[in-house]
N, C-alpha and C positions, 0 to 999 in steps of 0.2 A: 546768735544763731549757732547753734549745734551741728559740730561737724565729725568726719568719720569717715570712714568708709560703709557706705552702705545707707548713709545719710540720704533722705529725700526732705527737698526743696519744696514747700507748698507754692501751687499757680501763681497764686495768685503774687508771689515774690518774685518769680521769676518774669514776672507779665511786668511789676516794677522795672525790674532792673532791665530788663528790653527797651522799658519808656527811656528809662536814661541814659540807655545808650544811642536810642534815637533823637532826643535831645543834647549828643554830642559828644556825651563822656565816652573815652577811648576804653577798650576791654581790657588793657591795662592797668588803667585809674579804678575802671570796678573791680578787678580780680584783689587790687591790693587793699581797699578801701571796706572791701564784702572779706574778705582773706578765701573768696571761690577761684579755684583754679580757670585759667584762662581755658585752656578746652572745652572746660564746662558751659563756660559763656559761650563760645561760639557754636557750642551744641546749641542752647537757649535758644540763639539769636536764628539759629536755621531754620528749629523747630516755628519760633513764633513770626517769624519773619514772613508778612503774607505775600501772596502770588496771584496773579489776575487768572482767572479762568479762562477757557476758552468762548467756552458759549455764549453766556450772557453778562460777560465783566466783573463778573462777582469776584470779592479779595476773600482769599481765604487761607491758613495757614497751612504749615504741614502737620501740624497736633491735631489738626482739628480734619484735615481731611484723610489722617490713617482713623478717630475718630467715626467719621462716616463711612468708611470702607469695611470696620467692623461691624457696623449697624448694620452696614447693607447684609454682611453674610449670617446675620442673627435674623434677619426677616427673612432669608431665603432660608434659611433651616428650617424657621417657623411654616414659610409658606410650604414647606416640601411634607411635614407632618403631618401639618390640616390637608391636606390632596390626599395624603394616603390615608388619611383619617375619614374624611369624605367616601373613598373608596370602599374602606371596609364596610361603614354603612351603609352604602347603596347596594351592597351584596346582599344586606341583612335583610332588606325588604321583600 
């Protein structure tokens, strides 16, 4: 693996090395095994580490619900255009 500064980690690696650290291995043994700094891991482990919702029990991470929180503000921009899109047509009539 290729390292650096500036270096990105594919998911799907890092979705790994979360399994083994859930299956026991200490961020330690990964940091020196992966040669990934320990911070990094623990960034990982935050990011993928999921959270029970409140509403309806659903587990979900924190990647994945800043994720949805972007989605949400991409459809409120879209819905805010089509309204004023909407708008201007209905004048037109």
């Amino acid at each position: 693996m290729a390292k650096g500064k500036g270096y990105r980690y594919p998911s799907d690696f890092k979705e790994q090395i979360y399994e083994l650290y859930q299956a026991g291995q200490s961020v330690p043994k990964l940091s020196s095994e992966y040669g990934i700094p320990t911070g990094t891991l623990y960034k990982w482990i935050s990011e993928l580490k999921p959270f029970t919702t409140t509403e309806d029990g659903a587990k979900i991470n924190r990647k994945e619900l800043q994720a949805l929180k972007k989605r949400i503000k991409e459809l409120e921009l879209e819905n805010e255009i089509l309204k004023k899109a909407t708008a201007i047509f209905a004048k037109k009539r």
